[in-house]
NURORO-471557 format. One record per residue (C-alpha): residue number from 0; residue in three letters; chain; y, x, z. Coordinates in steps of 0.001 Angstrom, whole numbers, plus 524288, in hexadecimal, padded with zeros to 5 digits. Layout:
% residues N
R  nr rest kette     y     x     z
R NUM  Ala     A     Y     X     Z
...
END
This chain:
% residues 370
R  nr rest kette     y     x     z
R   0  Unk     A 7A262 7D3E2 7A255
R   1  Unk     A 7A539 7DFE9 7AB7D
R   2  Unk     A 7A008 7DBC5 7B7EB
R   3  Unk     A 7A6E5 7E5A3 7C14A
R   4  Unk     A 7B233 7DC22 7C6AF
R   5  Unk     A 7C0C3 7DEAA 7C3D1
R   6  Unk     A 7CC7D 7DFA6 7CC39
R   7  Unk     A 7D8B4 7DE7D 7C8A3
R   8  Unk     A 7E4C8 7E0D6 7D10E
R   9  Unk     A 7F262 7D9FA 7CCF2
R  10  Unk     A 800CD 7DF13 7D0E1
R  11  Unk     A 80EF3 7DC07 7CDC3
R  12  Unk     A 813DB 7E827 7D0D2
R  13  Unk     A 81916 7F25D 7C86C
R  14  Unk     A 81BD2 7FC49 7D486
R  15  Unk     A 81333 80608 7DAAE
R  16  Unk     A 8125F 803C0 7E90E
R  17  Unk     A 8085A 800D4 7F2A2
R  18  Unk     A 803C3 7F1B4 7EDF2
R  19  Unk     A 801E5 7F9E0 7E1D5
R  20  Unk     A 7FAAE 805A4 7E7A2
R  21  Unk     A 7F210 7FB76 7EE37
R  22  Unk     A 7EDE8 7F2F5 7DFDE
R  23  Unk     A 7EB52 80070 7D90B
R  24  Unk     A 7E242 805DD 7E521
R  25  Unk     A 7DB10 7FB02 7E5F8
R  26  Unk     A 7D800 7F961 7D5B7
R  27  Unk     A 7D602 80A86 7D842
R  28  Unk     A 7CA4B 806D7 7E35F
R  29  Unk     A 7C3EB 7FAA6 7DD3E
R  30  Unk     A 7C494 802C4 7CFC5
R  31  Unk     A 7BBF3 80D0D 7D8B1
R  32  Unk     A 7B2B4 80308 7DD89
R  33  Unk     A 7AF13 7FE60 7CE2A
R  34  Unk     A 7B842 7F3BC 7CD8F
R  35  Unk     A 7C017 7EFAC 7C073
R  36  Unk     A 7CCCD 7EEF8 7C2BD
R  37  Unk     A 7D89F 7ED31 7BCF8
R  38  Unk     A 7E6A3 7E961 7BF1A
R  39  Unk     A 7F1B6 7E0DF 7BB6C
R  40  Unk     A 7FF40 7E26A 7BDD9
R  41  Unk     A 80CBB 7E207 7B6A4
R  42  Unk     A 8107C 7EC4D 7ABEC
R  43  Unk     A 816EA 7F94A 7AFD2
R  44  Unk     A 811EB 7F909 7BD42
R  45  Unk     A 80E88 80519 7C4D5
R  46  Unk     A 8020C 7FF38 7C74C
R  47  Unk     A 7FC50 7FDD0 7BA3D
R  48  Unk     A 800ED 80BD5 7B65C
R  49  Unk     A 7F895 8129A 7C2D1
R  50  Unk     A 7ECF7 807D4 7C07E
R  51  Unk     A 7ED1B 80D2B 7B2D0
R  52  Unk     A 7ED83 81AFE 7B742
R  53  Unk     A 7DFFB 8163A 7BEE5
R  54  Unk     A 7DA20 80E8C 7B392
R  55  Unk     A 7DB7E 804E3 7B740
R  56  Unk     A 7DD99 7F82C 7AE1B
R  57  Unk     A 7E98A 7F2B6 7AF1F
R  58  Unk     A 7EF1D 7E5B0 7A9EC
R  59  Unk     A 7FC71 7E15C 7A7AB
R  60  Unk     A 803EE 7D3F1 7AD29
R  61  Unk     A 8100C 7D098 7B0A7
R  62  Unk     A 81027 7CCB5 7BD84
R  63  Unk     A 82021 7CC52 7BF40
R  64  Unk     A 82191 7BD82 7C140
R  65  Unk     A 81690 7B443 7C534
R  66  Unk     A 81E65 7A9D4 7BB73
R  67  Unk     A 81C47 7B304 7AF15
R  68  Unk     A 811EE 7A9DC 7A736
R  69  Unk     A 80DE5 7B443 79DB5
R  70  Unk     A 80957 7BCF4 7AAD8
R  71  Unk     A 801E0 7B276 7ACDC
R  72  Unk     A 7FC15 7B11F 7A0F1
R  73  Unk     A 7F8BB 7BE65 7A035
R  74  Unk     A 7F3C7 7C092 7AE23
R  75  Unk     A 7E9A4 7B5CF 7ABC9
R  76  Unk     A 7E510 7B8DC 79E2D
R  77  Unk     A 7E2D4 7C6FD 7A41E
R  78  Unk     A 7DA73 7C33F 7B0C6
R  79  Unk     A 7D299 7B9B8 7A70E
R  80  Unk     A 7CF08 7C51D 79EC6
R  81  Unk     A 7CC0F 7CFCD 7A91E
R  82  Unk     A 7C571 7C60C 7B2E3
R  83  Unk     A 7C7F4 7CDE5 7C039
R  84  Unk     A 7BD6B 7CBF5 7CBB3
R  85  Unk     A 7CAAF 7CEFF 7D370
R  86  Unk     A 7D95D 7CD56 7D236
R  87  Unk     A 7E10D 7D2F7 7DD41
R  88  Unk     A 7F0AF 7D0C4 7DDBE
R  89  Unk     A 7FC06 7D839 7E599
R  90  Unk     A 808E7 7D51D 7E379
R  91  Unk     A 80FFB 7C5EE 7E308
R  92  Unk     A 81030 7C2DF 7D4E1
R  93  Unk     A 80447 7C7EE 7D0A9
R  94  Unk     A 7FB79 7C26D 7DB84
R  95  Unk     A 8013E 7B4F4 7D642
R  96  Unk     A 7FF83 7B7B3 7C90F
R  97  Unk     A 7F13A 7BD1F 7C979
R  98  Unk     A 7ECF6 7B641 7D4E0
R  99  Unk     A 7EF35 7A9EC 7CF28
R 100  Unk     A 7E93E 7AE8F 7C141
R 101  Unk     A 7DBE0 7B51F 7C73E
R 102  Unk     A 7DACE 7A7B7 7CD71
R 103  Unk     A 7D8E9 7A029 7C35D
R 104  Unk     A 7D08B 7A98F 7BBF2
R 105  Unk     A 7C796 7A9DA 7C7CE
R 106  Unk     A 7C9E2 7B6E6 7CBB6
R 107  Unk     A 7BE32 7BA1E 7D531
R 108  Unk     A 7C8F1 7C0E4 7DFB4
R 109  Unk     A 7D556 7BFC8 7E0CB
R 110  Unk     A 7DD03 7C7E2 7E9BD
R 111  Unk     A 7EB99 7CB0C 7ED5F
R 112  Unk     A 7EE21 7D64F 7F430
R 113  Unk     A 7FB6B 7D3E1 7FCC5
R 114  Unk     A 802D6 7E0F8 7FFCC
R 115  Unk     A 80E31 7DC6E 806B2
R 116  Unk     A 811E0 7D8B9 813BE
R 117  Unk     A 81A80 7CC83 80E44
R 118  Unk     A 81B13 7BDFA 80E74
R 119  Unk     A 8166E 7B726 802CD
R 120  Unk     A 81C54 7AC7D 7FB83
R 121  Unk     A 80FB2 7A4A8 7FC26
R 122  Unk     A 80303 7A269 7FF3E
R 123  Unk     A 7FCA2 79A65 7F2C9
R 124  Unk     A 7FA60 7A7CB 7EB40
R 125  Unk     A 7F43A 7AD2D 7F6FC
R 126  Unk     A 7EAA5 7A16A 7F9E6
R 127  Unk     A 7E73C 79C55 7ED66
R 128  Unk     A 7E69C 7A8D5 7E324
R 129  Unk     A 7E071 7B415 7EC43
R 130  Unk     A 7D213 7B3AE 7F158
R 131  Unk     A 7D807 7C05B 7FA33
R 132  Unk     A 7E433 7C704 7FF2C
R 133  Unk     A 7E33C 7D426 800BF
R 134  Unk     A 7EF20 7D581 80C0D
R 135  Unk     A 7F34F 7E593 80E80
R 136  Unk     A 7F3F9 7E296 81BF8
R 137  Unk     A 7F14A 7D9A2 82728
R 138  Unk     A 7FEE2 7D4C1 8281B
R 139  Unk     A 80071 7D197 81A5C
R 140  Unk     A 7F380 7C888 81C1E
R 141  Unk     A 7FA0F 7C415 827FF
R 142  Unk     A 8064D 7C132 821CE
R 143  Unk     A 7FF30 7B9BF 8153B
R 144  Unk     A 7F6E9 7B20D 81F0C
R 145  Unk     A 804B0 7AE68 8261A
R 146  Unk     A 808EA 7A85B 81826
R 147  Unk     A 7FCEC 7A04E 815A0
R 148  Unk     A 7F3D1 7AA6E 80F08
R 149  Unk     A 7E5F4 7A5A1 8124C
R 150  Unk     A 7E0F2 7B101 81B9D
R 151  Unk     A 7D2AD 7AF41 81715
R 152  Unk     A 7D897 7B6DB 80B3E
R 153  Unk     A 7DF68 7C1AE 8100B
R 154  Unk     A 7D9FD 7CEAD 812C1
R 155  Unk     A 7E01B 7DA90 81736
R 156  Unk     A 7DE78 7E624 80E3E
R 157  Unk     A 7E90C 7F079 80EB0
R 158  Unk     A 7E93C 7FAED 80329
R 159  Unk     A 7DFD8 804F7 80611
R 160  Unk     A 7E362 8120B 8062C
R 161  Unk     A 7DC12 81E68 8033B
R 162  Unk     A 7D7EC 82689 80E38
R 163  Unk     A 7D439 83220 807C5
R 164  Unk     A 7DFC2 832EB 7FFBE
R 165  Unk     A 7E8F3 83196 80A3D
R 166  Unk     A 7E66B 83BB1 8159D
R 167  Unk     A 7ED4C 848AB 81D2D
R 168  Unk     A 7EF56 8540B 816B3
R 169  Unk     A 7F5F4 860A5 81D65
R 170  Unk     A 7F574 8660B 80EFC
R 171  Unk     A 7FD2C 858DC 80AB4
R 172  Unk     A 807CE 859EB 815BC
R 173  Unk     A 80B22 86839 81420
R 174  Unk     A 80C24 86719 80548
R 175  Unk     A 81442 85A2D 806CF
R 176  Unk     A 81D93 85EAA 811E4
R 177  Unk     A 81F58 86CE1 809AA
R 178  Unk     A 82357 86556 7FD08
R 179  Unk     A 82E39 85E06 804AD
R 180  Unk     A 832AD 86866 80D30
R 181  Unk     A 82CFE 86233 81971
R 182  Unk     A 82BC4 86C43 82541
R 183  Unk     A 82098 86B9D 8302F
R 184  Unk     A 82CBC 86931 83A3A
R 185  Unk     A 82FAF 85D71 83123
R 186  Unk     A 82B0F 84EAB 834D5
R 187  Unk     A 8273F 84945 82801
R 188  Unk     A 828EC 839DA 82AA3
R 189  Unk     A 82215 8337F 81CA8
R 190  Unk     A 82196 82635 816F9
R 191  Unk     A 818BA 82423 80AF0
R 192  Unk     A 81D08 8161F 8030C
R 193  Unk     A 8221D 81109 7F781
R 194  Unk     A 8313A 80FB4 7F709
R 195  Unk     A 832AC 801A4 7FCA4
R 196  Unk     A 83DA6 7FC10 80378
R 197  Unk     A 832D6 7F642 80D64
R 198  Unk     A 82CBA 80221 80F12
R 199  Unk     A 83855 805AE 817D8
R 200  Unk     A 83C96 8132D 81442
R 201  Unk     A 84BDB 813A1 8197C
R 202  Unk     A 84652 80FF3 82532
R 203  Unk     A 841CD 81CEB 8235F
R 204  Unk     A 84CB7 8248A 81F82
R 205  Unk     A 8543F 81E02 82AFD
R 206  Unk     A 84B31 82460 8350F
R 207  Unk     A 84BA9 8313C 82D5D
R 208  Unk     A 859F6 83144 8304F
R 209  Unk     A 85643 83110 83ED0
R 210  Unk     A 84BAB 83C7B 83F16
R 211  Unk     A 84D0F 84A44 843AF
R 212  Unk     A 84E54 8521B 8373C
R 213  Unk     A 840AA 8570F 836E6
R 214  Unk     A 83D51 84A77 833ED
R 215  Unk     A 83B64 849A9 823BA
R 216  Unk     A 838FF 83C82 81FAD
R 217  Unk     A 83074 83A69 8125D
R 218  Unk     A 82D03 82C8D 8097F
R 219  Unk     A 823C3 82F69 7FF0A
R 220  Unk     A 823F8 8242A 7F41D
R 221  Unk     A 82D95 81F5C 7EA6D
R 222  Unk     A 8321B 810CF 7E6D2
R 223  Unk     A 83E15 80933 7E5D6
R 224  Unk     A 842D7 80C3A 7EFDA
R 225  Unk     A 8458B 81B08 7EE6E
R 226  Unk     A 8530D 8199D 7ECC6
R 227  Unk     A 855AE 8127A 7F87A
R 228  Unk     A 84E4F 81A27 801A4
R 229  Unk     A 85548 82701 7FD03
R 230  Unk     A 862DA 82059 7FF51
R 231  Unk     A 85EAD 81F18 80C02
R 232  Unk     A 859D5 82CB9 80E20
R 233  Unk     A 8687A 831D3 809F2
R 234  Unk     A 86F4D 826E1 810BF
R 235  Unk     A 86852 82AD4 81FB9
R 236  Unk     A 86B0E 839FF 819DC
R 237  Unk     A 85C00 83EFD 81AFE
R 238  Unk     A 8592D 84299 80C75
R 239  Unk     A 855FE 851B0 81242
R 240  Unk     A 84A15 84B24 81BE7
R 241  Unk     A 844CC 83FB6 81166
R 242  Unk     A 83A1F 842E8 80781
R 243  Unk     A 839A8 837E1 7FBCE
R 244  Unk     A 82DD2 83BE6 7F6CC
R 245  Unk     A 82D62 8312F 7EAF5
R 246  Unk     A 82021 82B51 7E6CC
R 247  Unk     A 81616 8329B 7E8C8
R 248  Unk     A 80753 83015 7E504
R 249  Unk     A 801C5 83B8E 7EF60
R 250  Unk     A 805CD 833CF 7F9D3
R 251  Unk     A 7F98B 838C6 8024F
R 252  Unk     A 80063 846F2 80304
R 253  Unk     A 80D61 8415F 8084A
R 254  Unk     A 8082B 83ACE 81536
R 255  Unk     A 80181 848EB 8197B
R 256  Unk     A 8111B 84E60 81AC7
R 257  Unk     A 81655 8446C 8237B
R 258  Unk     A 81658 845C5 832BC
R 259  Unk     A 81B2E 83787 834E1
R 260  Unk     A 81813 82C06 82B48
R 261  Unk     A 822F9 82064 82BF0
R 262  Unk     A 81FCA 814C2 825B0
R 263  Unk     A 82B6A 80C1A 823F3
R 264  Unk     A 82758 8007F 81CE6
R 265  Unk     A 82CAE 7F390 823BB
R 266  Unk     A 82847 7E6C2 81BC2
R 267  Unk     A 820B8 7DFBC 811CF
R 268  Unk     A 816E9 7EE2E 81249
R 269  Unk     A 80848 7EBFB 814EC
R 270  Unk     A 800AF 7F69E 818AF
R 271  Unk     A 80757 8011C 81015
R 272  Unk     A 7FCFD 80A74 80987
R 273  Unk     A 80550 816D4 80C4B
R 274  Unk     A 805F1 811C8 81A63
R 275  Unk     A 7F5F4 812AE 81B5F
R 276  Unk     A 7F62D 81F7A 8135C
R 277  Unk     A 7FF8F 825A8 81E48
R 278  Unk     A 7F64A 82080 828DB
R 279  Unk     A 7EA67 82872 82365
R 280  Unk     A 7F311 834C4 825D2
R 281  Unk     A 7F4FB 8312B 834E3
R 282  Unk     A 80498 8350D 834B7
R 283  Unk     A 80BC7 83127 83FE5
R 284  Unk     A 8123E 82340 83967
R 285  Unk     A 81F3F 81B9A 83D7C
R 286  Unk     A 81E65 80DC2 8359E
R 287  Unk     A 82574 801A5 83604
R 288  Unk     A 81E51 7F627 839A2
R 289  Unk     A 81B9A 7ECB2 82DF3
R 290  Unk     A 810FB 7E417 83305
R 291  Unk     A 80522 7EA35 829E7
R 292  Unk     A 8086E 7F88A 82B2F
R 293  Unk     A 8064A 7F3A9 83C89
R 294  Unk     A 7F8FB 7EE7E 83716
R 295  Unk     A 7F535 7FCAF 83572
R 296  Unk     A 7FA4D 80453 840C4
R 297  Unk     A 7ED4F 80326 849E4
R 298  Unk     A 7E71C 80E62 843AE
R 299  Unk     A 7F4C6 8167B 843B1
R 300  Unk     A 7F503 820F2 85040
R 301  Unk     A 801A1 82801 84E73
R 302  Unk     A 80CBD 81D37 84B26
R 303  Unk     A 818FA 8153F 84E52
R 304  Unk     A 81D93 80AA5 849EC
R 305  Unk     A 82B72 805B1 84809
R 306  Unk     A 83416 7FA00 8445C
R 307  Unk     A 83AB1 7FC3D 834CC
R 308  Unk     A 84811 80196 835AB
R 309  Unk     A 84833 80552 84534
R 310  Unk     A 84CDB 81372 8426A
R 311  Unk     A 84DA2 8166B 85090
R 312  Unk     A 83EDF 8127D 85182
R 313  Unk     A 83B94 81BEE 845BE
R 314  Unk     A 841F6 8275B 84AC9
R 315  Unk     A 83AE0 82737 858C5
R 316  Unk     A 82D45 82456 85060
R 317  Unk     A 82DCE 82F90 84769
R 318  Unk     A 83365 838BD 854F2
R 319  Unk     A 826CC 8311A 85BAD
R 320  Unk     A 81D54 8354A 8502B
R 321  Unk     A 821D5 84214 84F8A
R 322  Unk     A 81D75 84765 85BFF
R 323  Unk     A 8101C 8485B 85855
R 324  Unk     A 80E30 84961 848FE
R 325  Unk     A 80275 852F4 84CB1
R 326  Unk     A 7F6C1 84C97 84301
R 327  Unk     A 7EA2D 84A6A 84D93
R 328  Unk     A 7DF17 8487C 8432B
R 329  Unk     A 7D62F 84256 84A98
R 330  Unk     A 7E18B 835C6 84CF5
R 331  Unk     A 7E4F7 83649 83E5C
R 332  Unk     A 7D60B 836AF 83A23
R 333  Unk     A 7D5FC 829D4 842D0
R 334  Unk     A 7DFFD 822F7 83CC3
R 335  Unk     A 7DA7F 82786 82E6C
R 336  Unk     A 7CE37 821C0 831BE
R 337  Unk     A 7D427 8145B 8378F
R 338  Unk     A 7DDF1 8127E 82CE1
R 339  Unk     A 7D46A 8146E 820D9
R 340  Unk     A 7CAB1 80BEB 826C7
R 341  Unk     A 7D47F 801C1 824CB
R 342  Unk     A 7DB0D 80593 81AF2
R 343  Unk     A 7D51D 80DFF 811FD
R 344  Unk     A 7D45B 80DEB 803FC
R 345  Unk     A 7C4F6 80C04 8054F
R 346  Unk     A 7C600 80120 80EC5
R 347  Unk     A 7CEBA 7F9B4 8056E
R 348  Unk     A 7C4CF 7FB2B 7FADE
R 349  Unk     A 7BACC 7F6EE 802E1
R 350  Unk     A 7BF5D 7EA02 8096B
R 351  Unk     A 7C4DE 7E6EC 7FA43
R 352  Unk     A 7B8A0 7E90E 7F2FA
R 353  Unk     A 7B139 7E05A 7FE95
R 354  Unk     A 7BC89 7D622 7FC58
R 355  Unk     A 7B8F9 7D764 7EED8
R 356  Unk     A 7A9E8 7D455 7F177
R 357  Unk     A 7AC28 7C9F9 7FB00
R 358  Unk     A 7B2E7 7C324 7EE8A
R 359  Unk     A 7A773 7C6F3 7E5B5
R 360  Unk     A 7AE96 7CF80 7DE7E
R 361  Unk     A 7A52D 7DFC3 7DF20
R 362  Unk     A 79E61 7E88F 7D628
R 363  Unk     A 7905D 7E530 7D542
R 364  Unk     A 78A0F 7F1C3 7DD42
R 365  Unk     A 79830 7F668 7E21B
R 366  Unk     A 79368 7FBBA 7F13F
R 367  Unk     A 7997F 7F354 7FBD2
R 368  Unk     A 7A248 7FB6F 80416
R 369  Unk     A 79C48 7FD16 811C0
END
């Protein structure tokens, strides 16, 4: 029998967003530790083809309806055979599903991972499947605990994002700002995110509107809702200052060509990955105020912060922001240096790996992180 223990992550999602970015990271980093691992998840999902790409072993179930027997069937025939030391959950169906199977096969852990800032229909999966709860952000523990989560299970772990990868670079934002045309006169005002109607994007587009016309507006990612936001962009008549970039997978190269950062996202977000990644770059940032991206704002020097859909409010923040969009190195090397300590990629593998010890699941000789 192979001693080194295996997790396995489980998702119901077919998309590519972050809850997705987050499962394939952390299978990536325990991979890189020694860990098995392995996934499960339904056919045709975005997930399995880039966990593929990676190597890593990927098993089929169909997670579409927690009253599909057969899924049932399968789900528990398959955790019998590969015998996980861990089975960690994400989204609704799923968690139910294979929390309630690595139960009764004694699963040594058994985690779900809770993304969203949203209330839950109830609290028996929480309590009686899950030894932990990995919540994104405070508020989303706060919020569980509100609905009769036990707190003794909750921990907050947000998705930890790469440092290194995601830094300044004047080479970046002169080769970005050349490909789109973007002047040195020109304020570049940038929002990095999936296409989400939450993510509040024609918020966006209505400030735009408002904006001396040296003001270019740019959203890098695609999603479903592409077509909406570019209705909006010809309805408010600023298609010749808004940059649809589409998805990109360089996203590190984008953030160095924006002057101004604004972060639009109004509910059910927890602390958005692309939100931390803009952080590391110390850009001036105007954000809405969903309750986990406040959680993070200590560490932030250069900000303000605004009420979703108060146009008037946007306009004097970006004019506010823009008076001083000179970079002071020693301030940004601050805020690096704050916001990696708490939410860095290597900080997330760390307090997981110690989560995972403290459960008795570890490599035998595996160095304890410091």
């Amino acid at each position: 029998m192979n001693s080194v223990p295996l997790i396995i992550h489980t998702d119901w999602s077919r998309s590519w967003g972050g809850q997705e970015i987050r499962t394939l990271t952390e299978l990536r980093e325990m991979k890189k530790l020694g860990f098995r691992v392995a996934m499960i998840v339904r056919d045709d999902s975005e997930l399995a083809r880039r966990g593929q790409q990676e190597g890593i072993p990927v098993h089929f179930v169909d997670f579409s309806s927690k009253f599909n027997l057969t899924a049932w069937r399968d789900l528990y025939i398959l955790i019998r055979r590969l015998k996980p030391a861990v089975v960690n959950t994400h989204s609704s169906e799923d968690s139910w599903m294979a929390g309630c199977v690595a139960k009764v096969c004694r699963v040594s852990l058994i985690i779900k991972t809770r993304h969203v800032l949203a209330s839950i229909s109830s609290s028996f999966s929480y309590n009686v499947f899950f030894d932990v709860i990995f919540s994104c952000s405070e508020s989303i523990g706060k919020q569980l605990v509100e609905q009769g989560v036990a707190s003794a299970k909750i921990i907050v772990q947000s998705t930890g994002i790469d440092e290194e990868r995601f830094q300044y670079s004047e080479s970046d934002r002169q080769k970005i700002r050349k490909r789109y045309n973007i002047s040195e006169q020109d304020i570049l005002v940038g929002n990095i995110a999936f296409l989400r109607t939450y993510k509040g994007h024609d918020f966006i587009v209505r400030t735009a509107a408002t904006m001396p016309d040296n003001y270019k507006f740019m959203i890098v990612g695609g999603g479903y809702g592409l077509s909406l936001l570019q209705e909006e962009i010809a309805r408010v008549g600023v298609e010749d200052r808004f940059i649809l970039t589409g998805h990109r997978e360089d996203p590190e190269h984008y953030f160095s060509a924006m002057d101004i950062i604004f972060f639009s996202s109004y509910e059910t977000e927890g602390i958005s990955q692309s939100f931390i990644q803009g952080l590391l770059y110390g850009i001036p940032l105007l954000t809405c105020r969903p309750p986990s991206i406040m959680e993070t704002l200590g560490s932030v020097h250069t900000y303000r912060d605004i009420d979703h859909g108060d146009v008037d409010a946007a306009h004097q923040g970006l004019l506010d922001l823009s008076r001083n969009l000179q970079r002071n190195e020693a301030v940004v090397t601050s805020q690096r240096q704050a916001v990696a300590e708490k939410y860095g990629l290597k900080k997330m593998v760390e307090n997981i790996a110690r989560v995972y010890r403290e459960h008795g699941v570890s490599i035998p000789h595996l160095p304890i992180p410091e």
